[in-house]
Structures are given as structure tokens and as C-alpha cells.
N, C-alpha and C positions, 0 to 999 in steps of 0.2 A: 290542715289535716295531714297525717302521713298520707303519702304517694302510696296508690296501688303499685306498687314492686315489690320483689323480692327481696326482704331483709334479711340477716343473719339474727337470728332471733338467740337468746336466751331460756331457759325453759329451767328452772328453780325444780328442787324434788329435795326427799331426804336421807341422808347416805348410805346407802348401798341396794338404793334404786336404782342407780344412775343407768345399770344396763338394760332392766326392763323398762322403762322409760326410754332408752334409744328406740327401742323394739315398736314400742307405738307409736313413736312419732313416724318413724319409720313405714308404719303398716297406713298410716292416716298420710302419706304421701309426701312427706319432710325428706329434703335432698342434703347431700352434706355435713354428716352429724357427727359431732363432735363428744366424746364424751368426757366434762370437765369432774372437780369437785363438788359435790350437791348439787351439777347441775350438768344439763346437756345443751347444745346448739346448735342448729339446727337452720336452715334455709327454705323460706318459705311466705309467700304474698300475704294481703290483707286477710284473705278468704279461707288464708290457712288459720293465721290467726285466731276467726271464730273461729272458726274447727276445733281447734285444739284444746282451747276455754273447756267448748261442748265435751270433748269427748277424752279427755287424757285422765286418767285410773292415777296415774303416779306422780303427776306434773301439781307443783304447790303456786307456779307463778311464771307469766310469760310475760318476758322484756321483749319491748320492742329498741331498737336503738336509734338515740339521736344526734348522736355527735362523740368523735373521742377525739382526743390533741394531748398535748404533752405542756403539763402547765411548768410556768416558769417561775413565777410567786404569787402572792393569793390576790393582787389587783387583775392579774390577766386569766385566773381562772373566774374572777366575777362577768371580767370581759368576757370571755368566752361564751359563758352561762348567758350572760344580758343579749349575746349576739343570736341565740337560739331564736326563730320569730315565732314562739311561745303562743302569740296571739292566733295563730293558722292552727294549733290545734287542740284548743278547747278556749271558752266560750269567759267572759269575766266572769259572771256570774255562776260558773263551777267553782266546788270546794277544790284546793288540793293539798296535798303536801310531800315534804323532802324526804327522803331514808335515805343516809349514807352509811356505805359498808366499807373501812379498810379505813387510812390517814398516812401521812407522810410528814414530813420536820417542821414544813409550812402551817398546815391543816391536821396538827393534831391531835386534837376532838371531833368526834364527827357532828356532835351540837354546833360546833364554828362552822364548820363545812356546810351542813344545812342550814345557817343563818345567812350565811351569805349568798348562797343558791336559792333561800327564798327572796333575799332583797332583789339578786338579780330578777329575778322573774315577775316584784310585782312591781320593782322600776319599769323593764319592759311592756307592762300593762300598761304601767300609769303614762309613757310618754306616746303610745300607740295607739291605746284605745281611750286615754283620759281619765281611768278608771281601775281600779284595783280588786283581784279576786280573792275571795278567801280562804287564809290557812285553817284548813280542820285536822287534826292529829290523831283524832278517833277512827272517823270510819270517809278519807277524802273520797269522791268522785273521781281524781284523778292524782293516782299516785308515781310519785318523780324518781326512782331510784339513781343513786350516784355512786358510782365504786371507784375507789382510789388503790392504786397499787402503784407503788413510788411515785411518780411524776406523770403516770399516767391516768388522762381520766374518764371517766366513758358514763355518759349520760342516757337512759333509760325511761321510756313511758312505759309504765304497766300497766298492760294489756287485759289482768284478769282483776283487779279491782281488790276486795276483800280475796284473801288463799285460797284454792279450790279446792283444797280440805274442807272448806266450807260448803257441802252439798246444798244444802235446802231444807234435808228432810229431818236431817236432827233437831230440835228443839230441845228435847228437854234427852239429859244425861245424868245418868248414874256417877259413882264415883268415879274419879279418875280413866275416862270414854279415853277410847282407843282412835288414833289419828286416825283419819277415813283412807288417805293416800297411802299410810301403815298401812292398814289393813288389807287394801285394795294391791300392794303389793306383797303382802304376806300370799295373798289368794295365787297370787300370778308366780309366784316363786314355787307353790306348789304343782304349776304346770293343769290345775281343774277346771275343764271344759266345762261341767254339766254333766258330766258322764256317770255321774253316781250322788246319793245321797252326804249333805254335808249338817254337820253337828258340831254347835260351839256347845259344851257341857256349863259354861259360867257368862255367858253372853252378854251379861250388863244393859249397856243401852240398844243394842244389837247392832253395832258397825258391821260386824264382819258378816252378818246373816242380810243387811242389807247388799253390803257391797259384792256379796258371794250370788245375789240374786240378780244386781246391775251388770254381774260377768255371764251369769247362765243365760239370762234375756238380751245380750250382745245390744244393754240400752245405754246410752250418754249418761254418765254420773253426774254429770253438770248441768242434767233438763230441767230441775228443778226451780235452780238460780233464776231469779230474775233480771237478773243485771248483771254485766262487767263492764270492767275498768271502759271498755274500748265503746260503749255506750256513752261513755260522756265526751268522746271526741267527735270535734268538727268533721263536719260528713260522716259521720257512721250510717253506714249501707244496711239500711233495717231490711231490705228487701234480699237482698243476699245473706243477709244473716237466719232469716225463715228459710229459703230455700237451702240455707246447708242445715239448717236444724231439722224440717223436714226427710231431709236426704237421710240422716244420721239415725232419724226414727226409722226411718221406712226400714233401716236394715236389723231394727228386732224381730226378733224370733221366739217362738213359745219354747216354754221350759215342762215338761211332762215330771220331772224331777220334786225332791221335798226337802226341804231344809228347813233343821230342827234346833231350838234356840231354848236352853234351861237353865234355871238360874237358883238360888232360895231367896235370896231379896224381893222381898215384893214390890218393893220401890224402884229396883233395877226390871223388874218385869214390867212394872206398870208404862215407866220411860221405854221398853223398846216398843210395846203394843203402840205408844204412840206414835214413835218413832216408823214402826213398820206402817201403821196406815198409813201417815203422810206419804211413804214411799209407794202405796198402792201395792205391795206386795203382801196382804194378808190372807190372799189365796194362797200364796206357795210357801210361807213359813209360820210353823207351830210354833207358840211357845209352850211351854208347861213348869209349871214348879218344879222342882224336883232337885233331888242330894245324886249329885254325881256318882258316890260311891254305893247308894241303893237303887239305882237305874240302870235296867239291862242297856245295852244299844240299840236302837230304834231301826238296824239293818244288821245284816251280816257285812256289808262293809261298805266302806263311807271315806271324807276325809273330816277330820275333826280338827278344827281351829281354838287355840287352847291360848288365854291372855292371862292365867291363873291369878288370884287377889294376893297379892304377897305383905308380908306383915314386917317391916323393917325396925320392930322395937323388942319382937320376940323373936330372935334365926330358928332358934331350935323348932319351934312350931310349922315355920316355912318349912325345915328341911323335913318334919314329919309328913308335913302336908305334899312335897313331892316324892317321897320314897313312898306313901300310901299312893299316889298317884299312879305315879311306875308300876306298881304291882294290878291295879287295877285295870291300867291296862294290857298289861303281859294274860291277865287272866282271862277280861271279857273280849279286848276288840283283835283279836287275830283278822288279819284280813283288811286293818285300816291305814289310813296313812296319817300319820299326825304331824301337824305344825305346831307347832311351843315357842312365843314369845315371851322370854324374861327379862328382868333389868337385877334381880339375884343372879349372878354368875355364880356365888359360890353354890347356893342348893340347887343346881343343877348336879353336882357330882349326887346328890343323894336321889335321883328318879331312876336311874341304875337300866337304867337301856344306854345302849348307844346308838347316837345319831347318825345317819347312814348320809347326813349334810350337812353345814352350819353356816351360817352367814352373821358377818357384823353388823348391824343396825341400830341406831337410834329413835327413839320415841321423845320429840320435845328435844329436849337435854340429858334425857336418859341414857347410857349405853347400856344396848340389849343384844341378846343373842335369838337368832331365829333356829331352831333344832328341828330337824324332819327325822322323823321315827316310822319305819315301814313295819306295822307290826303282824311280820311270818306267823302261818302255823309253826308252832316249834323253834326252835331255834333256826338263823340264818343258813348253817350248815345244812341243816336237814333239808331247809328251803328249797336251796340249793341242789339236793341232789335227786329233788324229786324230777 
């Protein structure tokens, strides 16, 4: 089993998280933080580990590390891999499997790289334990990451099993659902406590009405989960792991607040309704039918999280559909703050406000822009000099 000590851990997200993702790990008690590409790093024992599983908003996957060297040709990076004692921390009879990320002149395919990193591993079974554990590719029990960067190479047990985009509570999704860690840092980019009413006007499956309600209730996004990766390791401390999931609940807090979730699909309403029960949040979030452009605003002001449905076989429709946007909001929500995630850069020229922020971001494989629009009585100037 890993040693209760302080590892330099890993902590995977998606780009241009990386700084709010310091911030938490930071606030949940991570020393030494490092911020890389799509990922942060971070120093911190077995205990933070659960911790972090439980309770990171932005965080898609935590490496734990088990070894790095500098391979020489592919017989002594199998050596190396065979010399891990593989058997001290998970059991033969767990599923697992390899991901390698990067290659080099030697190893380059990462299919090679993980064939070999599985023979090593269930050589070392077979001549330890007499017995051999199985590769599953779908969904292992304990997942092996390997990253190659020249001659360097650094081996990885992951900590959170399935991505922790994976909540619990989604099941069933509308078309094209909005990453949860997306979403969850969409919320935390707008800087919203709880302090006022929030409204997604096209909600779908309602990620961001759930995850906007995991931030007002200061609850762990990842209670749901019944399992990670660090569950299937030799020695996992179930009893320290109650005791920081306890810990972690005990510091919610009630929300007096209402967030308001509308959509016209009724298929995309039906999937958040469900969605929201599972999360137990059907006390504090409305859904309603409704056409965005014939619905007043449900407050005088709010923050509004906006993933709008975009049509990539007709532009011209999309760019109608944001210049009616823009005007509707210029007309009804004075007083609101909006978020606008797109993966259309060009029909953002036609919503005709200007963004008072903008951030680079991806969704998947998509590149998107996140846009913050503060929308003044009046124009900014006036704003301004009231």
C-alpha cells in the first residue's frame, strides 16, 4: 500500500482552471503548489488525498506517484516497471489498467508503452503472488498512468478512479451536458457566493443549477460517488476516510437563496428534474418551461449562466440567435452579471455587448471562450458616474 507520507501529488483539471484549482487545493490544506499545464501539484499525505477526491470543484484526476528514472532503452524501462512491488498495493484479484501520456524514439506508441507496462506488472504478479490480475480497459479498479517526456519517466497510481467530472447525480443527459468541473469552474470564475439569485435561461441537463447549488451549500461535489480509485488499494483507511467525509459535510451550510433552471425541451427538463432529485436539491431549484426571449427575469438581479445551443450547419441562424440574445439582454436584466460559454468564437462578434472579462477554456476538445458581461443601468459611462 502507499506509505502514509507526504507525496507530491498531481491533480489533472481542464485548461484554464489551473488557477482556481490552486486556490482549492490550497484552501483544503495542500502545501507547495505548483501550477503546470492542465494540471496543478501539489504536497500532501494519504488523508489529503481523500480529501481532495471528496471535495475539489475543478480537479478531473489525482496522481499519486510511484517512481520516476530516466529510462535508457525499452528492456530497462520494463525493468524498472517489473521492479515497482506492484503486489503491496492492490490485491490480484483487482481489475486494472495502463494510460500512457507523451513517447519518445524508443516507445513511440503509447499502445507499445502500455503493453509493456502491463506485461511488467502481471510478470511481477505472476512470480509474487503465483497469480495474475486482470486488465479491464473500460472502467479498472485501479488505474496506472505513465507519462513519458524524453527519457523521462514517472509512474502514477490514480487516486480518483473514474474523473471526478463524474459526480454521481447525473444520469440521464440532454444533448451535448456541460462538463461538471466546466461548469463548476465557470461558477467560481464568476467569483458567486450565494449572494443573490442564479438563472441558467437554456439549462439542459442542469450541471451548472446543480453545481451552482454544491457551491451555495459549501457541499463536497464528490458525496455522491461511491467509490474511488484509492478504494481499491491495499490498506485503504475506510475509517479515516468517514471521518474526513464527515468533516467535510459537517461544514455545509443552508442556502436561503433560489436558483432558477428553463429550458423549451422537454426532454432536456425531464433529464434535469431527474438529475436535480438525485442531487437532493429540488427544494432550492425551479425548473419551468419557458422561451427565454418571452420570460421576464425571475429577480432584479442575479447571475445568469449562459451555455447557449449553437447550430454549426446554419452560422447565420447562430449569429441571429446571439445578436437577439444581446438585445435581450441589454433590455431586460440591467443589474445582472452574465457568464457566456461558447465554442462559436465567430458569433460572439454579433451579441454586441462587450465583455468586461474573457478567459480561454476548453470543453472536451472544444476551444471556448468564457465572456463576463456586467449588465449597468445604462451604459458603462453612466454607470460609472453615478
Amino acid at each position: 500500500m502507499p506509505e502514509n507520507k507526504d507525496y507530491r501529488l498531481v491533480v489533472k483539471t481542464l485548461y484554464g482552471l489551473e488557477e482556481i484549482l490552486s486556490k482549492e487545493l490550497l484552501a483544503l490544506g495542500g502545501r507547495e503548489i505548483k501550477k503546470l499545464n492542465r494540471a496543478v501539484s501539489v504536497v500532501g499525505d494519504l488523508g489529503y488525498v481523500y480529501k481532495i477526491n471528496l471535495a475539489l470543484r475543478t480537479g478531473l484526476r489525482v496522481l499519486l506517484p510511484l517512481t520516476e528514472f530516466q529510462m535508457e532503452d525499452v528492456e530497462h524501462y520494463y525493468e524498472e516497471l517489473l521492479a515497482i512491488p506492484w503486489e503491496e498495493h492492490f490485491e490480484v484479484n483487482t481489475t486494472f489498467a495502463v494510460d500512457v501520456v507523451g513517447r519518445n524514439e524508443q516507445l513511440n506508441h503509447s499502445s507499445f508503452a502500455g503493453l509493456k507496462a502491463k506485461d511488467a506488472i502481471v510478470d511481477r504478479f505472476r512470480d509474487k503472488v503465483g497469480d495474475r490480475p486482470t486488465v479491464e480497459r473500460g472502467t479498472p479498479e485501479v488505474p496506472i498512468h505513465i507519462h513519458i517526456y524524453q527519457d523521462t519517466i514517472r509512474v502514477y497510481l490514480d487516486a480518483s478512479g473514474d474523473s471526478l467530472h463524474k459526480r454521481g447525480y447525473r444520469l440521464a443527459a440532454a444533448r451535448a451536458p456541460l462538463n461538471e468541473v466546466l461548469a463548476a469552474g465557470i461558477i467560481m470564475h464568476s467569483k458567486w457566493n450565494g449572494g443573490m439569485p442564479v438563472l441558467d435561461p437554456m439549462c439542459g441537463s442542469g450541471t451548472f443549477l446543480v453545481e451552482a447549488a454544491l457551491i451555495a451549500h459549501n457541499m463536497p461535489p464528490n458525496i455522491y460517488r461511491e467509490y474511488f480509485g484509492f478504494h481499491f488499494w491495499k490498506g485503504f483507511d475506510e475509517d479515516l476516510y468517514e471521518k474526513i467525509k464527515d468533516g467535510l459535510l459537517g461544514r455545509a451550510k443552508e442556502y436561503e437563496g433560489k436558483i432558477f433552471g428553463r429550458d423549451l425541451d422537454d426532454y432536456a427538463l425531464d433529464a434535469a428534474s431527474d438529475n436535480i432529485e438525485r442531487s437532493m436539491f429540488d427544494d432550492v431549484i425551479r425548473l419551468k418551461r419557458a422561451d427565454f426571449f418571452e420570460t421576464e427575469p425571475p429577480s432584479a438581479k442575479g447571475l445568469m449562466l449562459v451555455n447557449p445551443p449553437y447550430n454549426v450547419r446554419i452560422a447565420a441562424d447562430t449569429h441571429k440567435f446571439y445578436r437577439d440574445m444581446g438585445d435581450m439582454l441589454k433590455r431586460e436584466y440591467a443589474g445582472w452579471t452574465v457568464m457566456w460559454i461558447t465554442s462559436d468564437l465567430e458569433a460572439i462578434k454579433s451579441i454586441g455587448l462587450r465583455p468586461s472579462r474573457k478567459w480561454n477554456l476548453f470543453n472536451g476538445e472544444l476551444e471556448c471562450k468564457l465572456l463576463r458581461f456586467d449588465m449597468y443601468e445604462g451604459t458603462k459611462k453612466i454607470h460609472k458616474l453615478r
